[in-house]
C-alpha positions as CSV (number, residue, x, y, z in Angstrom):
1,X,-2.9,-39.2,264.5
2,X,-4.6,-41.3,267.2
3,X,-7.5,-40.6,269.0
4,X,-7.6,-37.7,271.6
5,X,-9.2,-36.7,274.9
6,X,-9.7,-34.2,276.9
7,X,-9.0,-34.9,280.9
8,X,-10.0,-32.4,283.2
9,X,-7.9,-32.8,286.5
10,X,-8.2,-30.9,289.9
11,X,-6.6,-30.9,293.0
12,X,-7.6,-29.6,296.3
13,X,-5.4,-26.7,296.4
14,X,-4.9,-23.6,294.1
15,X,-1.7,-24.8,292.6
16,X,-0.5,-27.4,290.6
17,X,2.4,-29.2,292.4
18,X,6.0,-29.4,290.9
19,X,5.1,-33.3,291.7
20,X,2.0,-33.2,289.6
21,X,3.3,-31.4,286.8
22,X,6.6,-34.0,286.5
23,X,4.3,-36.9,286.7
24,X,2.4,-34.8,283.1
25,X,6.0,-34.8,281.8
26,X,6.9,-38.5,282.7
27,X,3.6,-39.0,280.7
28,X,4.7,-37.1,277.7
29,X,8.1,-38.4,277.8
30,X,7.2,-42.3,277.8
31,X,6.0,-42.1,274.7
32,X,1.8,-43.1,275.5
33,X,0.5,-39.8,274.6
34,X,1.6,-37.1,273.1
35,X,0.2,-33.8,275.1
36,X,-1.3,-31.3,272.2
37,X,-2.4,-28.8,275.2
38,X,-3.0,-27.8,278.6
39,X,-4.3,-25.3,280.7
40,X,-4.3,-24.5,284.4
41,X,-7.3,-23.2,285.8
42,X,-7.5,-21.5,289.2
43,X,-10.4,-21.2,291.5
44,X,-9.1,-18.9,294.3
45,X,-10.9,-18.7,297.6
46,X,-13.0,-15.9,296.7
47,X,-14.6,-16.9,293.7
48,X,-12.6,-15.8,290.9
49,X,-11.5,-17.9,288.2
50,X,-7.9,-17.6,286.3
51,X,-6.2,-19.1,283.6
52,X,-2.8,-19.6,282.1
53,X,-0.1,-22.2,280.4
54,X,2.1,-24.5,282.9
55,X,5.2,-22.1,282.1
56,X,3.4,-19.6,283.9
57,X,3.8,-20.7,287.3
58,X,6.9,-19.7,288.8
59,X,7.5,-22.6,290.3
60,X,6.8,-25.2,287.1
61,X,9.0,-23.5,285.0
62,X,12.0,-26.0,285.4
63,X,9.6,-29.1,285.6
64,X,8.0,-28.0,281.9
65,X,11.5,-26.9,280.3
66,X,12.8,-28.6,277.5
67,X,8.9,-29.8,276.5
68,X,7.4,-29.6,272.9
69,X,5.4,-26.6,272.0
70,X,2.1,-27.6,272.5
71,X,-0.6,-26.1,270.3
72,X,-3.0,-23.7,271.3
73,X,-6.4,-25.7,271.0
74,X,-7.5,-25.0,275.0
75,X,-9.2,-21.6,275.0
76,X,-11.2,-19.4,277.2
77,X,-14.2,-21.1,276.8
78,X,-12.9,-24.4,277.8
79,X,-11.3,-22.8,280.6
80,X,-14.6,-20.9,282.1
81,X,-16.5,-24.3,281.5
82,X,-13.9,-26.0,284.1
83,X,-14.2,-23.4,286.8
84,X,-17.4,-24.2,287.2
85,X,-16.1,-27.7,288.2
86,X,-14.3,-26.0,290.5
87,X,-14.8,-25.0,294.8
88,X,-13.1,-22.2,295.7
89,X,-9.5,-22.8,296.8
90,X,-8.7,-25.8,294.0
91,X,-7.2,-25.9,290.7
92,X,-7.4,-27.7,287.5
93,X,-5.1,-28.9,284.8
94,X,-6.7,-29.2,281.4
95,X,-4.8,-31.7,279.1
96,X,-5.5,-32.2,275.4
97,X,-3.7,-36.1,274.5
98,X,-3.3,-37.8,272.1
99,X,-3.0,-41.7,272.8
100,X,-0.1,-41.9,270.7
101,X,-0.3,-46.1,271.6
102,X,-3.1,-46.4,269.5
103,X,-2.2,-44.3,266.3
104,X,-1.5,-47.6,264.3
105,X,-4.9,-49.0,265.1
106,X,-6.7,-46.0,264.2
107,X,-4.3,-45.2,260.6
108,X,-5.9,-48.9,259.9
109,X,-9.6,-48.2,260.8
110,X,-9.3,-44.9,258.4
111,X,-7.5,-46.8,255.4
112,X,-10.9,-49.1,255.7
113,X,-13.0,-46.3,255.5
114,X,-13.6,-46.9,259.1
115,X,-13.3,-44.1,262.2
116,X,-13.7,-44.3,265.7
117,X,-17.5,-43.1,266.7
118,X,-17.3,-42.8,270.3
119,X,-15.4,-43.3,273.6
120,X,-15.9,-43.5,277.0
121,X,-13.9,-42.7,280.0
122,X,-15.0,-45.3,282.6
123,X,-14.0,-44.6,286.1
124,X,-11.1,-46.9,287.9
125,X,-13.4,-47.7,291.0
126,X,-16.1,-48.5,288.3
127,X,-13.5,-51.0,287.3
128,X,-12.5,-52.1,290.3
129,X,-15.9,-53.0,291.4
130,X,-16.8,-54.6,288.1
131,X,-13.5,-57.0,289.1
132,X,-14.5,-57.7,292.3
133,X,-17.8,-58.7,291.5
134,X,-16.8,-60.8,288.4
135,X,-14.2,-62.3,291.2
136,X,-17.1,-63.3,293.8
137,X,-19.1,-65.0,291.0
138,X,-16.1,-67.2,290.1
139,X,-15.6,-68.1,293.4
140,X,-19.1,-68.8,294.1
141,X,-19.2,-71.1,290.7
142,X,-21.6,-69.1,289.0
């Protein structure tokens, strides 16, 4: 197995969209990841905070159909700790991956004894702005 992460994505409205949830599936279906879990979690406008599976919503149903069984490794506790994240009136998705693209890479670390310690998520715009100075030092010769 390659390594895994746990995203936590929210939108600003108390559903997923059928357009969110198909770009989840183009995700799984390419072949990059391999989705173990997710989880929906609701903030409604007045406060309270629900939880439930992608096949729950009406309206996903078609989008998720045809998907692997994920397991069940997103629970309550996971799904309290995001709607705290949350303003009331938004929504999150929870997704357990696995970055199927680097299971080769990691089967080598482990038949060296070795293992991978750590990760960490850095932002795009942190990215960004690392390129764009790196860019303006180049072009001033430094």
């Amino acid at each position: 197995m390659g390594p895994a992460e746990l995203l936590v994505l929210t939108f600003p409205q108390e559903t997923i969209t059928a357009p969110a949830a198909a770009a989840l599936v183009k995700l799984r279906t390419a072949g990059d990841i391999r989705v173990i879990d997710s989880l929906v979690v609701t903030r409604h406008a007045d406060g309270e905070a629900t939880y439930g599976e992608l096949a729950d919503f009406e309206h996903l149903k078609g989008v998720v159909a045809g998907g692997r069984h994920e397991l069940p490794l997103i629970g309550p506790e996971d799904a309290q700790e995001a709607a705290e994240l949350l303003e009331p009136g938004t929504v999150a998705l929870l997704v357990l991956i696995e970055h199927v693209w680097a299971q080769e890479a990691a089967e080598a670390l482990r038949a060296v004894g070795g293992r991978i310690a750590s990760g960490v998520r850095i932002p795009p715009e942190n990215i960004e702005e690392a390129v764009r100075v790196a860019r303006a030092r180049v072009a001033a010769g430094e």
